[in-house]
N, CA, C and O atoms as CSV, one atom per row, in Angstrom:
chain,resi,resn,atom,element,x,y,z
A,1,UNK,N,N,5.451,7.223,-20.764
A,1,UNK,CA,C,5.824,8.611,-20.869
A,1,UNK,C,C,6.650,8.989,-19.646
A,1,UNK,O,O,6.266,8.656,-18.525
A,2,UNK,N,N,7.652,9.601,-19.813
A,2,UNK,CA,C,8.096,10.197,-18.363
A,2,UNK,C,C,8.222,11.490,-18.519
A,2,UNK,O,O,7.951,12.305,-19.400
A,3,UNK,N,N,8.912,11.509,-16.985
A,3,UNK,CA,C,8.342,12.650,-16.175
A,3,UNK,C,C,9.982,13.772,-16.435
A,3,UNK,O,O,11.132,13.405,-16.195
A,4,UNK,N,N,9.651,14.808,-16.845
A,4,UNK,CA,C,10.775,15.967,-17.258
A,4,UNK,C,C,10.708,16.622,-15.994
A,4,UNK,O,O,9.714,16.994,-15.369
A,5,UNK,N,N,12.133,16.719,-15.665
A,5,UNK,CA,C,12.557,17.472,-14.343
A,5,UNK,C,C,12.091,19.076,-14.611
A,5,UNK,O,O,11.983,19.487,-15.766
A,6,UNK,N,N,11.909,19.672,-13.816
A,6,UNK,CA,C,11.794,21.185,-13.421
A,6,UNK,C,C,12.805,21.981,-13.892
A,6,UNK,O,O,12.734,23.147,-14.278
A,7,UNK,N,N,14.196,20.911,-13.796
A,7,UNK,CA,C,15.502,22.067,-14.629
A,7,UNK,C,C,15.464,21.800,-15.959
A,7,UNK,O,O,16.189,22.540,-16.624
A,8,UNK,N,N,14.781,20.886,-16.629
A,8,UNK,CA,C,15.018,20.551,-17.905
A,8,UNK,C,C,14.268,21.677,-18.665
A,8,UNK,O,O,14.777,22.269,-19.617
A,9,UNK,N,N,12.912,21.956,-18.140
A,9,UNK,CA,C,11.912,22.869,-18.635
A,9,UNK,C,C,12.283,24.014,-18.927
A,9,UNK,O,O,12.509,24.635,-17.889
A,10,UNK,N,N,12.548,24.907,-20.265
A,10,UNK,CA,C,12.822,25.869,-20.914
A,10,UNK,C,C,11.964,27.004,-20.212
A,10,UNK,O,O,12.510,27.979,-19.696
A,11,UNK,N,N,10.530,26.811,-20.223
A,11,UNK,CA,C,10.050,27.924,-19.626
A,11,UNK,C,C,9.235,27.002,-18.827
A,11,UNK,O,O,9.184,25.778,-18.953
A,12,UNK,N,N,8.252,28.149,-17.523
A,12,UNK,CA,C,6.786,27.974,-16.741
A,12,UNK,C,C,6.026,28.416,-17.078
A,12,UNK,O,O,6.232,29.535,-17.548
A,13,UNK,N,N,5.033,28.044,-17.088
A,13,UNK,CA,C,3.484,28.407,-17.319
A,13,UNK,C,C,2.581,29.361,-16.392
A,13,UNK,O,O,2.018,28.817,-15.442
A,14,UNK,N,N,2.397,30.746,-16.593
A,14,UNK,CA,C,0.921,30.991,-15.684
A,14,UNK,C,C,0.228,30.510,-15.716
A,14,UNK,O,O,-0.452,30.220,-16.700
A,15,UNK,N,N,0.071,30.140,-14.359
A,15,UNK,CA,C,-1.346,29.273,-13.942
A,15,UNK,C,C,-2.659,30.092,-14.605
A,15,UNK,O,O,-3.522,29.565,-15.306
A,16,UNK,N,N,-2.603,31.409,-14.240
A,16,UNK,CA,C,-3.821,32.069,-15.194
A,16,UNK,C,C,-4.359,32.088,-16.164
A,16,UNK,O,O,-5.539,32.034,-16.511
A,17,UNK,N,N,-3.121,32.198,-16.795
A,17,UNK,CA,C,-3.676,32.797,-18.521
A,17,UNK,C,C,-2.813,31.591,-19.448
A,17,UNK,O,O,-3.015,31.340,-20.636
A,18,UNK,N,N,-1.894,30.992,-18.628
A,18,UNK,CA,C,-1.194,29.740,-19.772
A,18,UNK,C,C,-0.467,30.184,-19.928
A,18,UNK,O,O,0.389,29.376,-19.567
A,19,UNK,N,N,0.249,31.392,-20.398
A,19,UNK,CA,C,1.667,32.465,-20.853
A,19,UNK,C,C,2.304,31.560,-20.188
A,19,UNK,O,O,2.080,31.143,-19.051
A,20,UNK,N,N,3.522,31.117,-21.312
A,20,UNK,CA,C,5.018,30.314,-21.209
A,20,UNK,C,C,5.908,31.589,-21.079
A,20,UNK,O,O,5.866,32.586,-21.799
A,21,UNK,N,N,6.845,31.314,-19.847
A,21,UNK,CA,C,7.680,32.713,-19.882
A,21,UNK,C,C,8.814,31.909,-19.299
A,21,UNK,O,O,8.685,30.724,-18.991
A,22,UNK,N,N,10.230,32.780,-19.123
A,22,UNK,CA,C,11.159,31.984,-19.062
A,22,UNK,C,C,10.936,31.997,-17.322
A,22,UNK,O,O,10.257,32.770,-16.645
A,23,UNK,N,N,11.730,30.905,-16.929
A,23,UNK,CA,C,11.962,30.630,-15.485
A,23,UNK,C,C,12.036,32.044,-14.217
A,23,UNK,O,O,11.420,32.264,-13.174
A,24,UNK,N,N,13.147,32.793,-14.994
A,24,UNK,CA,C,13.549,34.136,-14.051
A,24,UNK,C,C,12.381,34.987,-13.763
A,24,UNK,O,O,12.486,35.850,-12.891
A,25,UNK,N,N,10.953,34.784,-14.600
A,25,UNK,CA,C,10.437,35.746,-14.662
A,25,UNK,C,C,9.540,36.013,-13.566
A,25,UNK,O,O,8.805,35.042,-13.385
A,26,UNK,N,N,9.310,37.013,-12.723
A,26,UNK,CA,C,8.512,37.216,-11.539
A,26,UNK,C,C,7.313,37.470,-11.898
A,26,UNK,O,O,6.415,36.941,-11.243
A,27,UNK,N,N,6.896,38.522,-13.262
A,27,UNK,CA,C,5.684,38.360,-13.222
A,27,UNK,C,C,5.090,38.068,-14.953
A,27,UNK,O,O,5.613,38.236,-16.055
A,28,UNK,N,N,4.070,37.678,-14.605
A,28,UNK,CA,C,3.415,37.530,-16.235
A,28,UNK,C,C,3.145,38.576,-17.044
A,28,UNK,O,O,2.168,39.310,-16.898
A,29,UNK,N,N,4.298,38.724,-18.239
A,29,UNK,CA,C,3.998,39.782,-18.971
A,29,UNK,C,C,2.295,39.989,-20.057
A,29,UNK,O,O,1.924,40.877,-20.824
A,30,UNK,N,N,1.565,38.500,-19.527
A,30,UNK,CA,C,0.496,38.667,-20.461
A,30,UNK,C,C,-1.092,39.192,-19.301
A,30,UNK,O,O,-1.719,40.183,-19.677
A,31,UNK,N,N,-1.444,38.650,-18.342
A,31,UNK,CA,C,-1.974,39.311,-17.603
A,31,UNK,C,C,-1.552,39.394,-15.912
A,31,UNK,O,O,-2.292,39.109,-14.971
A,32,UNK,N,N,-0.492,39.752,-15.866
A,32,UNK,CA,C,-0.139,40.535,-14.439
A,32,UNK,C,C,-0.021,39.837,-13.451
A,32,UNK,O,O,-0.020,40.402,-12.357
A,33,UNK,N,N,0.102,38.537,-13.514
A,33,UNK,CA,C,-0.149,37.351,-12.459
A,33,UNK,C,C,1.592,37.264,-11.964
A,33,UNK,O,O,2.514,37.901,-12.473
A,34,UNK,N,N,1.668,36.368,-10.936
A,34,UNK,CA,C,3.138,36.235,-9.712
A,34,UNK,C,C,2.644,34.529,-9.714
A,34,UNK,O,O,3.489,34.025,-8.974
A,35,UNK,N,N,1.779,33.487,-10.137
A,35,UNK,CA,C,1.626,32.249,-9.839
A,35,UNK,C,C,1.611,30.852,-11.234
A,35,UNK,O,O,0.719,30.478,-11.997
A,36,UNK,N,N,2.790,30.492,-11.075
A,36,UNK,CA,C,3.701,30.099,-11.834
A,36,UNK,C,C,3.678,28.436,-11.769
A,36,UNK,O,O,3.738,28.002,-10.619
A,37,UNK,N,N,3.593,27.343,-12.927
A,37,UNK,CA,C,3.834,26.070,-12.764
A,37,UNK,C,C,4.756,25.745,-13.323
A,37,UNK,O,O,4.921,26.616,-14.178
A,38,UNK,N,N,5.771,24.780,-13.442
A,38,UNK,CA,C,6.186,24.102,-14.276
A,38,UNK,C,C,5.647,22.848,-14.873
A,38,UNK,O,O,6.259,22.237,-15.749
A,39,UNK,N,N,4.475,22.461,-14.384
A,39,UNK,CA,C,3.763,21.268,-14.637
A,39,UNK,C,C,2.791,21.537,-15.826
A,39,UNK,O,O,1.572,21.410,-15.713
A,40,UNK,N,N,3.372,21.889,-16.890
A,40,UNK,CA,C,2.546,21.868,-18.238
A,40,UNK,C,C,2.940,20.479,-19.841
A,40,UNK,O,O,3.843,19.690,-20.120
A,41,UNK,N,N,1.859,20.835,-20.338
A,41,UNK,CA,C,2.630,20.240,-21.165
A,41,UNK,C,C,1.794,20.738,-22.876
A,41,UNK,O,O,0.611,21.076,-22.821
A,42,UNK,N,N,2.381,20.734,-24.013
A,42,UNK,CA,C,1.461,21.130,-25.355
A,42,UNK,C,C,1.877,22.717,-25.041
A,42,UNK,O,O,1.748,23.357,-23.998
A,43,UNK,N,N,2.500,23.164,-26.510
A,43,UNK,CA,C,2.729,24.373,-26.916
A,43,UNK,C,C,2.214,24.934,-28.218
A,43,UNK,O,O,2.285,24.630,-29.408
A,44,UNK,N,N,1.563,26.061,-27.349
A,44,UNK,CA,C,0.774,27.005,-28.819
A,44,UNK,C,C,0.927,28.490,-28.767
A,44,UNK,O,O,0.571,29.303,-27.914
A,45,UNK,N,N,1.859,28.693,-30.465
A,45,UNK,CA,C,2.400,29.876,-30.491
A,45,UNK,C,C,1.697,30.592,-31.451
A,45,UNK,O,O,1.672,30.521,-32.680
A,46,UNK,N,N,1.043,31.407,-30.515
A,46,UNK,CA,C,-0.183,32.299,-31.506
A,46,UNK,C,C,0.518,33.963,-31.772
A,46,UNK,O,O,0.925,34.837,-31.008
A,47,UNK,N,N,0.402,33.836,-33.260
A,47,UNK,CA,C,1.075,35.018,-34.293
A,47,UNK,C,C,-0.029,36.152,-34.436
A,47,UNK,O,O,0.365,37.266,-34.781
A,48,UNK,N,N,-1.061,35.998,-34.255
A,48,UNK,CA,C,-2.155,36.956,-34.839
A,48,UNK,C,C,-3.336,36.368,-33.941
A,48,UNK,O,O,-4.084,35.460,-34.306
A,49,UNK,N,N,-3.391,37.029,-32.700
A,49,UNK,CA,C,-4.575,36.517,-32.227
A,49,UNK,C,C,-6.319,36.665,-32.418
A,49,UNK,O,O,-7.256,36.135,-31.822
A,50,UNK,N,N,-6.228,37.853,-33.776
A,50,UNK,CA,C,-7.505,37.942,-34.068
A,50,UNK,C,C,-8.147,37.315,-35.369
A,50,UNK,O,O,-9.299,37.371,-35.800
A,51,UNK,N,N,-6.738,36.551,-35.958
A,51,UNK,CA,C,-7.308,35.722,-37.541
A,51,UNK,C,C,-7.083,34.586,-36.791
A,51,UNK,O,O,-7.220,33.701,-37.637
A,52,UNK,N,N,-6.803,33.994,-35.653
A,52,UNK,CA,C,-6.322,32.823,-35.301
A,52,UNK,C,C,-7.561,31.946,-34.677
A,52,UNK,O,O,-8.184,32.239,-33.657
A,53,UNK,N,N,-7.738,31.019,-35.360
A,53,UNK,CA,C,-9.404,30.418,-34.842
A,53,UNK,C,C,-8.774,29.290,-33.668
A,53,UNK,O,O,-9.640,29.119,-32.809
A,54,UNK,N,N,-7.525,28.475,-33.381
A,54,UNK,CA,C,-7.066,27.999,-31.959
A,54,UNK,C,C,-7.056,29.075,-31.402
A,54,UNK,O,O,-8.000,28.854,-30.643
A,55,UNK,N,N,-6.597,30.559,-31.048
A,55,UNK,CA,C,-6.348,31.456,-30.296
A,55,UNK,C,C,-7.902,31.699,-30.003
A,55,UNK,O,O,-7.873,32.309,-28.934
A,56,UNK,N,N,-9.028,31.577,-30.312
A,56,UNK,CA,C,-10.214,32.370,-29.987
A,56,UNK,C,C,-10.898,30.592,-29.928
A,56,UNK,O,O,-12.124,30.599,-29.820
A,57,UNK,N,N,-10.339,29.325,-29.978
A,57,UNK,CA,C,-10.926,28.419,-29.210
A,57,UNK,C,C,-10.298,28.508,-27.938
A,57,UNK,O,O,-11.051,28.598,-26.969
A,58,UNK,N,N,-8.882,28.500,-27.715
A,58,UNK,CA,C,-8.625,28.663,-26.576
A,58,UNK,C,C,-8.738,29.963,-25.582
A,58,UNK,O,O,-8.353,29.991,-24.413
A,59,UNK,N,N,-9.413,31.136,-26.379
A,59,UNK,CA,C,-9.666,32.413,-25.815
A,59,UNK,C,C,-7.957,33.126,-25.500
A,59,UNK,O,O,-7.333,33.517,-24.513
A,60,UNK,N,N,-7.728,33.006,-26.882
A,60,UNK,CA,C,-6.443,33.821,-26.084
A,60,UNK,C,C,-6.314,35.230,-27.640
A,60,UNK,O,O,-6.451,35.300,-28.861
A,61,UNK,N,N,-5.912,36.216,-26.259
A,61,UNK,CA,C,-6.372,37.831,-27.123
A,61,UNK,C,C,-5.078,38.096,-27.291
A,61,UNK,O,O,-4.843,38.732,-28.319
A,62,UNK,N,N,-3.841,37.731,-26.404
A,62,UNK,CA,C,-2.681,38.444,-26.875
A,62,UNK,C,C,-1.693,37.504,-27.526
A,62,UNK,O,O,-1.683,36.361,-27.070
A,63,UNK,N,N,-0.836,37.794,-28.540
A,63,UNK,CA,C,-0.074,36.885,-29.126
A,63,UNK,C,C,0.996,36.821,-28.433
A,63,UNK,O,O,1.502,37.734,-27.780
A,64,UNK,N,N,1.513,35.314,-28.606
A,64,UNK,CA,C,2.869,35.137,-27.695
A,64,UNK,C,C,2.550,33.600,-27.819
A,64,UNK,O,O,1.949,33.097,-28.767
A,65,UNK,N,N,3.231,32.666,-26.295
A,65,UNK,CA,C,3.738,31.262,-26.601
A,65,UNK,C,C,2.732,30.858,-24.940
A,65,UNK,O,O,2.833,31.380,-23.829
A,66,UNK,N,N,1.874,29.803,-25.401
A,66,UNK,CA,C,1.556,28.882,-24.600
A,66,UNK,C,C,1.296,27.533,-24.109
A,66,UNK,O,O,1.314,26.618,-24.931
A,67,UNK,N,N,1.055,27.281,-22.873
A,67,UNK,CA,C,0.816,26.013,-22.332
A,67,UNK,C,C,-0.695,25.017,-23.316
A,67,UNK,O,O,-1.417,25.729,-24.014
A,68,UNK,N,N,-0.866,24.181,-23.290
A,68,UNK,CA,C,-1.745,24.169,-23.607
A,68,UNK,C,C,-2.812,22.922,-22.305
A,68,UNK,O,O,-3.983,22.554,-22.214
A,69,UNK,N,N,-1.868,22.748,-21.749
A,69,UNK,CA,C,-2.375,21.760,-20.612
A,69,UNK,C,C,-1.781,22.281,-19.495
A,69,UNK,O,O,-0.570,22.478,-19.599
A,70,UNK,N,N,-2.412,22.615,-18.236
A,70,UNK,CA,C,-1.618,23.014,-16.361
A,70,UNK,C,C,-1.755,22.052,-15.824
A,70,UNK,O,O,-2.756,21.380,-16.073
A,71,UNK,N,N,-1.083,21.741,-15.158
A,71,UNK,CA,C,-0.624,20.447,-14.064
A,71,UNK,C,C,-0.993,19.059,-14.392
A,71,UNK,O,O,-1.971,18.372,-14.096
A,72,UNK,N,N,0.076,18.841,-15.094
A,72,UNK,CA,C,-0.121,17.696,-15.567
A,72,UNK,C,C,0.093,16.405,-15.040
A,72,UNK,O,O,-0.185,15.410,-15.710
């Protein structure tokens, strides 16, 4: 497996909450965080986070696009 550069990566990951957001972004539009990886890997894009049984295994309340692994 190799290793994807930092510029290749479309978006970063909050370290917090997992929220994939694009590079520019200073803060996490899902819970309020400034601490940012690019070291993720596995994407899960949850549409309906209250019929969604991955979204409530992975505990996630707001819909949007995430990491599914940090520092990989």
């Amino acid at each position: 497996m190799s290793k994807v550069s930092k510029a290749s990566k479309t978006f970063k990951a909050c370290i917090k909450c997992r929220a994939l957001v694009k590079p520019e972004e200073e803060k996490c539009p899902i819970c309020g965080s400034n601490e940012f990886t690019f070291e993720w890997s596995g994407i899960v894009i949850v549409l309906d986070s209250e019929k969604s049984e991955v979204a409530k295994m992975l505990n996630i309340k707001t819909p949007g696009r995430y990491a599914l692994k940090i520092g990989v």
